[in-house]
Biopython code that builds the backbone (N, CA, C, O; Angstrom):
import numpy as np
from Bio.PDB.StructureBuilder import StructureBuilder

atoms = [
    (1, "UNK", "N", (8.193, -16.385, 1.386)),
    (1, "UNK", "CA", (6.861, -16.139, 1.898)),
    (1, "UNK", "C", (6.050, -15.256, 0.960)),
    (1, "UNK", "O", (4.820, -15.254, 0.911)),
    (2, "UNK", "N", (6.869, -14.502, 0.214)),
    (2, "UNK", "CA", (5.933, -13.516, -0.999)),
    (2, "UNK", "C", (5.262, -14.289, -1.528)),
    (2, "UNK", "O", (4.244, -14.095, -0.863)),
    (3, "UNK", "N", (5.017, -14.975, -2.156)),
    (3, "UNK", "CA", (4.435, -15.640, -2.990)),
    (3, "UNK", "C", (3.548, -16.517, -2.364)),
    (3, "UNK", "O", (2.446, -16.517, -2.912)),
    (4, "UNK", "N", (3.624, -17.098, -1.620)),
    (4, "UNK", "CA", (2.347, -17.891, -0.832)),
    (4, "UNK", "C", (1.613, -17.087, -0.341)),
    (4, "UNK", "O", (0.412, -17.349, -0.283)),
    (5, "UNK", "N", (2.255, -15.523, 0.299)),
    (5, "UNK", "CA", (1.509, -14.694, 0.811)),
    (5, "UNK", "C", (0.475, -14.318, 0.188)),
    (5, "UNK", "O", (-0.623, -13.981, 0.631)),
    (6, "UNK", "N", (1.074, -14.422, -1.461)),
    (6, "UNK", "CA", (0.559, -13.606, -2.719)),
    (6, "UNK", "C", (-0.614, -14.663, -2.771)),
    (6, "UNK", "O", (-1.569, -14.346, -2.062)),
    (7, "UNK", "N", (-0.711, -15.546, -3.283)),
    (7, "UNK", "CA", (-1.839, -16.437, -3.032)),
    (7, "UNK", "C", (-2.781, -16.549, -2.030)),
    (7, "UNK", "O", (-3.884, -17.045, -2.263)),
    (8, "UNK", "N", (-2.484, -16.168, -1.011)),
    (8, "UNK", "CA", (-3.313, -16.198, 0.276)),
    (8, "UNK", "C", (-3.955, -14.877, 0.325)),
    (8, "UNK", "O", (-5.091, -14.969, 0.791)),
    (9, "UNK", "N", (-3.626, -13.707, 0.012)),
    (9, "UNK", "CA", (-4.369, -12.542, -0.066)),
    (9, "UNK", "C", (-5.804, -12.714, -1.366)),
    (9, "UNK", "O", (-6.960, -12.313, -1.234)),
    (10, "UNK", "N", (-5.204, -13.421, -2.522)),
    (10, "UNK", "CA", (-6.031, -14.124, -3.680)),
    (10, "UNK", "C", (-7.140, -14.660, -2.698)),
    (10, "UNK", "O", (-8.215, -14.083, -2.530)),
    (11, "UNK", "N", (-6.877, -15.480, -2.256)),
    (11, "UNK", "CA", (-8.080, -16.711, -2.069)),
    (11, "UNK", "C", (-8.433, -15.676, -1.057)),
    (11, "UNK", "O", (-9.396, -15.185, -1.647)),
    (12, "UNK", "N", (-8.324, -14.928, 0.165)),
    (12, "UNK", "CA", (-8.804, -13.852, 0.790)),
    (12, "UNK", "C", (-10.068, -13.390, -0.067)),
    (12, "UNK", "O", (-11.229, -13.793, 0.012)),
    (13, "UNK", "N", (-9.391, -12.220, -1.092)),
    (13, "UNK", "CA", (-10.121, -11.598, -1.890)),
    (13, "UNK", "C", (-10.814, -12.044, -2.560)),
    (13, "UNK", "O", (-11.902, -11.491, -2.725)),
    (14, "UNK", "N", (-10.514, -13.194, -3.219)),
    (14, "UNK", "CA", (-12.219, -14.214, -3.988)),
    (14, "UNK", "C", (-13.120, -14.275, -3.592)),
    (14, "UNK", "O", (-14.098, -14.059, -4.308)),
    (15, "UNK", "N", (-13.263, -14.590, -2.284)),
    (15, "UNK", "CA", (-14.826, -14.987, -1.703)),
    (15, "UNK", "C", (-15.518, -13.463, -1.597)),
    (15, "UNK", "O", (-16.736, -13.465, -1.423)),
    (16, "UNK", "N", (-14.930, -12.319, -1.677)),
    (16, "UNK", "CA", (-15.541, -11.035, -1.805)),
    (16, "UNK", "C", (-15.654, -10.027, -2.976)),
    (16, "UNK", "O", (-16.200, -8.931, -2.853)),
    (17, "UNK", "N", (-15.002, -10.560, -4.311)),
    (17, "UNK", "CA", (-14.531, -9.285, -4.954)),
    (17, "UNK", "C", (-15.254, -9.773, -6.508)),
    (17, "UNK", "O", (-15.027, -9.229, -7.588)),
    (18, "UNK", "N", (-15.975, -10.690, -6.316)),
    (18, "UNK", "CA", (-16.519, -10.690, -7.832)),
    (18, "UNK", "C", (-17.356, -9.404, -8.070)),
    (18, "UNK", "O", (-17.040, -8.840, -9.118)),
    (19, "UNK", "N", (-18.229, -8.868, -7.445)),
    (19, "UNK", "CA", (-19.369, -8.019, -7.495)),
    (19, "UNK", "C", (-18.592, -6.365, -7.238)),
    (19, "UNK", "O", (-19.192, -5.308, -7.042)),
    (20, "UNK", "N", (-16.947, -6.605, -7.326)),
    (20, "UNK", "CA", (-16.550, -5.263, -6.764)),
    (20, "UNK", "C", (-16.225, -4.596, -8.613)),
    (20, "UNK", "O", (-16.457, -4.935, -9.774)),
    (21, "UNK", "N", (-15.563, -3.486, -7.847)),
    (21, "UNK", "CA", (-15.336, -2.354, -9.520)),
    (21, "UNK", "C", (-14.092, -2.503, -8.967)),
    (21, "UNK", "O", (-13.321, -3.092, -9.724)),
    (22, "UNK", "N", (-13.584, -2.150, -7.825)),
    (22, "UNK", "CA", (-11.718, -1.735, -7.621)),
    (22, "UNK", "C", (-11.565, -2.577, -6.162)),
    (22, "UNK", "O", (-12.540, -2.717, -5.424)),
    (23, "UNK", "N", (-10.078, -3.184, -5.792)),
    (23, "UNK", "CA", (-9.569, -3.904, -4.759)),
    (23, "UNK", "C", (-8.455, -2.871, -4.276)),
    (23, "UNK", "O", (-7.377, -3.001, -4.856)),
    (24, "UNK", "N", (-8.541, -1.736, -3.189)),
    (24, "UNK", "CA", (-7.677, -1.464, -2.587)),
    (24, "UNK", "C", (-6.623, -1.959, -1.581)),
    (24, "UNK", "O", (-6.984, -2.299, -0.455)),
    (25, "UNK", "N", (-5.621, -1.999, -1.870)),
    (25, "UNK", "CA", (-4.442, -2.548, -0.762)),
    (25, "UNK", "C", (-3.590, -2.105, -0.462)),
    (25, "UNK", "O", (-4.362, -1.243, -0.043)),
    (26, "UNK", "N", (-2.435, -1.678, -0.152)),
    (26, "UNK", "CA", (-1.255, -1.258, 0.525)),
    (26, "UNK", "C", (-0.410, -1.513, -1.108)),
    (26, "UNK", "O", (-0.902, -2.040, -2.106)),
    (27, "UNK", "N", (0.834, -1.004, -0.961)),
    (27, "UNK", "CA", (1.458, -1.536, -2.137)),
    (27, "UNK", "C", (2.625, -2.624, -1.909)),
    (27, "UNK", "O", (3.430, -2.953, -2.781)),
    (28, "UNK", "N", (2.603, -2.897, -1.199)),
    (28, "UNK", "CA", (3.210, -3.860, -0.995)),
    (28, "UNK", "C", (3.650, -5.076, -2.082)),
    (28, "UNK", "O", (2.610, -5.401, -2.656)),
    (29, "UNK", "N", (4.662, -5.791, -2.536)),
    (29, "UNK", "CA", (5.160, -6.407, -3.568)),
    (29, "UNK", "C", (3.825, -7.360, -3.631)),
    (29, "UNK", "O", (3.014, -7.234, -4.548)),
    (30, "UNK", "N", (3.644, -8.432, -2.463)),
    (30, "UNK", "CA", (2.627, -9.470, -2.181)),
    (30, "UNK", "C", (1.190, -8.891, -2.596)),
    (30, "UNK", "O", (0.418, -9.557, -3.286)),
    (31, "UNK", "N", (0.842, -7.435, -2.068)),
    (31, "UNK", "CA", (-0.742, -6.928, -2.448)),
    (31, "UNK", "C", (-0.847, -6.835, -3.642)),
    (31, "UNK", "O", (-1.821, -7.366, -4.176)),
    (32, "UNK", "N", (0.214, -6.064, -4.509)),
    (32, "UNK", "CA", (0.576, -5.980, -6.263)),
    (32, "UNK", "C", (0.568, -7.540, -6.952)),
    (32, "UNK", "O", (0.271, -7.683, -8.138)),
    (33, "UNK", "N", (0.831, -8.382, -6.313)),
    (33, "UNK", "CA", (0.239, -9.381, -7.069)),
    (33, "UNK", "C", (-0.733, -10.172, -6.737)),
    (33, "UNK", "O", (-1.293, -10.877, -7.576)),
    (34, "UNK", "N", (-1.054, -10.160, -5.497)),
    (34, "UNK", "CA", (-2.891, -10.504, -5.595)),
    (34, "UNK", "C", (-3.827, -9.695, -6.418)),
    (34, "UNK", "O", (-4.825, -10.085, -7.025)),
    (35, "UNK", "N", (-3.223, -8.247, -6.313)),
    (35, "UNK", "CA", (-3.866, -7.710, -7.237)),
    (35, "UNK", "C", (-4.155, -8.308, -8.748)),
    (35, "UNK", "O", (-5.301, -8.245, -9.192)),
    (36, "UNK", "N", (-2.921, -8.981, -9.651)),
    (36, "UNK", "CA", (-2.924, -8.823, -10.493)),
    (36, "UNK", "C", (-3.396, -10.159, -11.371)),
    (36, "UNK", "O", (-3.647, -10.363, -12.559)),
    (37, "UNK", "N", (-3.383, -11.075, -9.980)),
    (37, "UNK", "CA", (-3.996, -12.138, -10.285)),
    (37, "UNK", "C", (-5.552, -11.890, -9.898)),
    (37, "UNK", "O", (-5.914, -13.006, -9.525)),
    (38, "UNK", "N", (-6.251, -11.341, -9.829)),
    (38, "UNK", "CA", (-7.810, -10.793, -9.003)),
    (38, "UNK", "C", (-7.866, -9.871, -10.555)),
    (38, "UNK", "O", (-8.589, -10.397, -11.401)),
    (39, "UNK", "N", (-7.287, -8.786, -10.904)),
    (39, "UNK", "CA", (-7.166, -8.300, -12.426)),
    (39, "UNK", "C", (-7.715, -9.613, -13.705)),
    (39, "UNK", "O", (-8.774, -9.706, -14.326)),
    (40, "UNK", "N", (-6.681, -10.335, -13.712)),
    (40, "UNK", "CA", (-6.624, -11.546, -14.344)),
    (40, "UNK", "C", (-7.716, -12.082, -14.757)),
    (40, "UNK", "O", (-8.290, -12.005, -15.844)),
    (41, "UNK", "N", (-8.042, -12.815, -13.489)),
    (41, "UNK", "CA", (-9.480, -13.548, -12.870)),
    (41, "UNK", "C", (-10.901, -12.668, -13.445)),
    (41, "UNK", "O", (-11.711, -13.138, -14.245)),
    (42, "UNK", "N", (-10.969, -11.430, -12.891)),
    (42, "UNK", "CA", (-12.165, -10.761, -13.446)),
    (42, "UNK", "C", (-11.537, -9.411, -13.810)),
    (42, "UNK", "O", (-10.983, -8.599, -13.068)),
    (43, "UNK", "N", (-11.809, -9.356, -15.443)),
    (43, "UNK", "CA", (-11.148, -7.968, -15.916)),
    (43, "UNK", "C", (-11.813, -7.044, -15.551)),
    (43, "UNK", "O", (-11.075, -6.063, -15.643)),
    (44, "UNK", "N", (-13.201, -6.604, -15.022)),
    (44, "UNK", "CA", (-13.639, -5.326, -14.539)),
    (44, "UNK", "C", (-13.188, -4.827, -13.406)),
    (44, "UNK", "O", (-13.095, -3.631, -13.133)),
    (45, "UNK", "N", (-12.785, -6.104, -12.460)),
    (45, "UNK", "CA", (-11.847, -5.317, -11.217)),
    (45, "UNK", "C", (-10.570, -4.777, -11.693)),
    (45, "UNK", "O", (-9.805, -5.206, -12.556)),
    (46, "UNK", "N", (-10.493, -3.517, -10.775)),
    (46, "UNK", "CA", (-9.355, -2.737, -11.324)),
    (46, "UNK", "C", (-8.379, -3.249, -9.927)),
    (46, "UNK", "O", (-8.945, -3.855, -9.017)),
    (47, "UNK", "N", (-7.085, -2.991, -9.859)),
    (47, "UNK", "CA", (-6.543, -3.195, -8.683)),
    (47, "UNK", "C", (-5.834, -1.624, -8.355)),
    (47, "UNK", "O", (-5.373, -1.017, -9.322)),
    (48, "UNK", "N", (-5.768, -1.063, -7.139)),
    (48, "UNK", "CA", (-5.218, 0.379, -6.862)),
    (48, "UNK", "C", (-4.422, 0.024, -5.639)),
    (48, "UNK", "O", (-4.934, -0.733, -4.815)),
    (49, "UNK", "N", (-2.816, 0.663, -5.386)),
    (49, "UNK", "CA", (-2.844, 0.842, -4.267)),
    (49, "UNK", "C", (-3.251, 2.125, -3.259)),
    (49, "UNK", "O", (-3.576, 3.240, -3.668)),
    (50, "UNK", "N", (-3.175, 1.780, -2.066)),
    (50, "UNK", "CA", (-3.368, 2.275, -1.041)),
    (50, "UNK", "C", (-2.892, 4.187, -1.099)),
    (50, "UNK", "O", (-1.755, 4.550, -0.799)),
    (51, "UNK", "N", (-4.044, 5.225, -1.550)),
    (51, "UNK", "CA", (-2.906, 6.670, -1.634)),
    (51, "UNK", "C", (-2.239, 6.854, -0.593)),
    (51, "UNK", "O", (-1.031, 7.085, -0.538)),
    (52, "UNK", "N", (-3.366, 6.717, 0.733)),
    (52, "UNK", "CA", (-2.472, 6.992, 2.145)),
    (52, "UNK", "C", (-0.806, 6.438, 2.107)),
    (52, "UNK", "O", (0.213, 7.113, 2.249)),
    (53, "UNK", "N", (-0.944, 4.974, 1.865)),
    (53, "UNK", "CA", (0.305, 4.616, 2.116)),
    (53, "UNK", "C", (1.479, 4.850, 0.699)),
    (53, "UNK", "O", (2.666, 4.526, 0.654)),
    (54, "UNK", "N", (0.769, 5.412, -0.191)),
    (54, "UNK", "CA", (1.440, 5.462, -1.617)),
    (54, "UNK", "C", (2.393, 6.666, -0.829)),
    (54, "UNK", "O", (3.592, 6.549, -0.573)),
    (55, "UNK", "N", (1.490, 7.900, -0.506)),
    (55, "UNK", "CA", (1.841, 9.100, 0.003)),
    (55, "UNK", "C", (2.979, 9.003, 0.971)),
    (55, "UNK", "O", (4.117, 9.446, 0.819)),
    (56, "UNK", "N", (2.395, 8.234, 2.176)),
    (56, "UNK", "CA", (3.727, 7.828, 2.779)),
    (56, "UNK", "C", (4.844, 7.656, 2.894)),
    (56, "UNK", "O", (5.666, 8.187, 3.640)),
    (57, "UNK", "N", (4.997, 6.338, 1.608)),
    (57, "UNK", "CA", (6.282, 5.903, 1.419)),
    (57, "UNK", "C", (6.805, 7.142, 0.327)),
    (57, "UNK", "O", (8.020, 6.983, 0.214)),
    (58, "UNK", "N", (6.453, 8.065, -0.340)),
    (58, "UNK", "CA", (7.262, 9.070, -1.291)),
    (58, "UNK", "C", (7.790, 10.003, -0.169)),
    (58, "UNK", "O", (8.794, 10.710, -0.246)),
    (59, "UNK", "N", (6.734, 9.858, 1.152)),
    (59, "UNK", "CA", (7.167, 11.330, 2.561)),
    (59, "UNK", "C", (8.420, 10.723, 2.961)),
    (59, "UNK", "O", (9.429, 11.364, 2.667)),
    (60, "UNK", "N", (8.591, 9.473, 3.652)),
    (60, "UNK", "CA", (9.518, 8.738, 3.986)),
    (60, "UNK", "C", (10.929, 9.092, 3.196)),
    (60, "UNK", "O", (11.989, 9.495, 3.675)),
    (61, "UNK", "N", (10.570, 8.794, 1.777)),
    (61, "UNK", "CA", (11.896, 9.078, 1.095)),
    (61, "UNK", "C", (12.277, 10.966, 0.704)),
    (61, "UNK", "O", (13.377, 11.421, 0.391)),
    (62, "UNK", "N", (11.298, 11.541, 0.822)),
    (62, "UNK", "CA", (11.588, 12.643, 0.348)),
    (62, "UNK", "C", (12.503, 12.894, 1.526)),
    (62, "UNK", "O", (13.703, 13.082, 1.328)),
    (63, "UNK", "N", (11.795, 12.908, 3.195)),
    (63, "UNK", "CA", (12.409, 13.429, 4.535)),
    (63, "UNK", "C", (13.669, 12.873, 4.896)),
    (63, "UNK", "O", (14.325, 13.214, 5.881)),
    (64, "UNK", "N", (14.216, 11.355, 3.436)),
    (64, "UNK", "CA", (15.967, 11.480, 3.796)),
    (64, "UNK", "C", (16.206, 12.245, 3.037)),
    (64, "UNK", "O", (15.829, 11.143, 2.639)),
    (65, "UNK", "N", (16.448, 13.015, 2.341)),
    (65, "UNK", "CA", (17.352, 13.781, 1.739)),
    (65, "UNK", "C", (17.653, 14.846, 2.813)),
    (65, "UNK", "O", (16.897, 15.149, 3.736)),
    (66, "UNK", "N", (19.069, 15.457, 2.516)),
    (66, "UNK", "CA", (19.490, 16.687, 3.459)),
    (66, "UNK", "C", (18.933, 17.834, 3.767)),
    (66, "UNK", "O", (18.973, 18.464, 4.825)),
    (67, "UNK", "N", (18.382, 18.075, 2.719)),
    (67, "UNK", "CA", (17.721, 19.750, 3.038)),
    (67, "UNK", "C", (16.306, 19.468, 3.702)),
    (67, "UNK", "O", (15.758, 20.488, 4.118)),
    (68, "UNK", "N", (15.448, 18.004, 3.923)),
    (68, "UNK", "CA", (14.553, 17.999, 4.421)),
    (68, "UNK", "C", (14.894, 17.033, 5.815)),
    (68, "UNK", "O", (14.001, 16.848, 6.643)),
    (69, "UNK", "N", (16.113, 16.504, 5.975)),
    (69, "UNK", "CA", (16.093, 15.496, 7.429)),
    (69, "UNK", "C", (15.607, 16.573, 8.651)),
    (69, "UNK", "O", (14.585, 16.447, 9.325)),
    (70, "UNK", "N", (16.370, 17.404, 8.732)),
    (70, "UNK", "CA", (16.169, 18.542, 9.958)),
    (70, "UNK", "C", (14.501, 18.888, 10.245)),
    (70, "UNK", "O", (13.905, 18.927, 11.321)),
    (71, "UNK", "N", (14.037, 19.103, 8.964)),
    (71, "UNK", "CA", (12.096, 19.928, 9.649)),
    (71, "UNK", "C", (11.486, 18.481, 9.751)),
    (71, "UNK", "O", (10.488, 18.449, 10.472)),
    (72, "UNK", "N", (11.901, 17.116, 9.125)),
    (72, "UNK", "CA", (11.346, 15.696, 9.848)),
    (72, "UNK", "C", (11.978, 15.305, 11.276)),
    (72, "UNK", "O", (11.390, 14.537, 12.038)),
    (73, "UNK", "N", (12.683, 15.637, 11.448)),
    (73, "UNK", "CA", (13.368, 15.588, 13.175)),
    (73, "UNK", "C", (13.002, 15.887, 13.762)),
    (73, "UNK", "O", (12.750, 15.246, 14.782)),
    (74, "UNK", "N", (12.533, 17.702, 13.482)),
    (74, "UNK", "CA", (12.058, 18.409, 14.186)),
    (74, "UNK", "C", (10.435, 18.444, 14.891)),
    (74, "UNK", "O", (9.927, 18.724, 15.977)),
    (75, "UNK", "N", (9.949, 17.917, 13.375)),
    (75, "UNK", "CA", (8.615, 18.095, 13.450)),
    (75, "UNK", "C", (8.034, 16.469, 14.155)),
    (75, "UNK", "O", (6.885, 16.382, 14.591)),
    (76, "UNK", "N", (8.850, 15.450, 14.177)),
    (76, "UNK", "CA", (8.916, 14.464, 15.065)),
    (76, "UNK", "C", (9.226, 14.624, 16.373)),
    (76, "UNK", "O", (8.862, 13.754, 17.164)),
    (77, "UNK", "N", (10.024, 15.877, 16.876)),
    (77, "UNK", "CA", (9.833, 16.206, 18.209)),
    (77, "UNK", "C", (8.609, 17.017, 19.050)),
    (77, "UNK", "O", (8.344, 16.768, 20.227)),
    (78, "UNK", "N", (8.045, 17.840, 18.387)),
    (78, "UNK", "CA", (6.850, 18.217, 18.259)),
    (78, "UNK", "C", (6.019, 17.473, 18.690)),
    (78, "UNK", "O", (5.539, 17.345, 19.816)),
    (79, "UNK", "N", (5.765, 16.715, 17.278)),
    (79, "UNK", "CA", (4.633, 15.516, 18.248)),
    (79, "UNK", "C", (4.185, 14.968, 19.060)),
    (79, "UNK", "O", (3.055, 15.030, 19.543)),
    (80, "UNK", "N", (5.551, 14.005, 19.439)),
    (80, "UNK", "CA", (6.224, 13.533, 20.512)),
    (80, "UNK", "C", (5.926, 14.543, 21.788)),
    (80, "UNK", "O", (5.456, 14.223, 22.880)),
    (81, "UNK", "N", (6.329, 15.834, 21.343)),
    (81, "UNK", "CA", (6.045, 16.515, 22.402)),
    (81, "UNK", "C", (4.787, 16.936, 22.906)),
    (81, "UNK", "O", (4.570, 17.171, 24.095)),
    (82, "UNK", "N", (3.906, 17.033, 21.920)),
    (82, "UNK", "CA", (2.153, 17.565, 21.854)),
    (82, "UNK", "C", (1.730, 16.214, 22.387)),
    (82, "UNK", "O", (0.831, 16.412, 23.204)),
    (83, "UNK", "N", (1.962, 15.101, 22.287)),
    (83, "UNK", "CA", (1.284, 14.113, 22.838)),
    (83, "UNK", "C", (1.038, 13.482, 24.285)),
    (83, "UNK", "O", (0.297, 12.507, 24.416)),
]
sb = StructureBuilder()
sb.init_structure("model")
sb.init_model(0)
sb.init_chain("A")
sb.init_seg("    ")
for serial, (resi, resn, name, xyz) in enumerate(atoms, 1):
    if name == "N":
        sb.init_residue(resn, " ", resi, " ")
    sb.init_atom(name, np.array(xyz, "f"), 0.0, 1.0, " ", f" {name:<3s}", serial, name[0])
structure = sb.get_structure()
């Protein structure tokens, strides 16, 4: 499905992105290469992913390691609990 996906985000983004400077997306394997075919296509578009979710996925991996699982547990009970 990557790859058709990858094409289908393309033809998505064509009908909108000639007149753009940058195409933000998620980073996702499939968004990285619509990107890069949309790059391709018109070299002034730049392609970027997503910081929110860039940020994310480095929080995700930092909060397995040991010395940080416990204050992500914790601070997931919190929430949970404030909500």
């Amino acid at each position: 499905m990557g790859h058709s996906h990858c094409w289908y985000l393309h033809e998505c983004l064509c009908c909108c992105v000639s007149d753009a400077a940058q195409v933000v997306t998620d980073s996702a394997a499939n968004c990285k290469a619509a990107g890069a075919i949309i790059e391709a296509k018109w070299p002034h578009i730049k392609w970027a992913p997503c910081a929110a979710h860039t940020c994310d996925l480095f929080l995700e991996d930092v909060f397995k390691m040991d010395p940080f699982k416990n204050i992500y547990e914790q601070t997931k009970l919190y929430i949970t609990f404030t909500r």
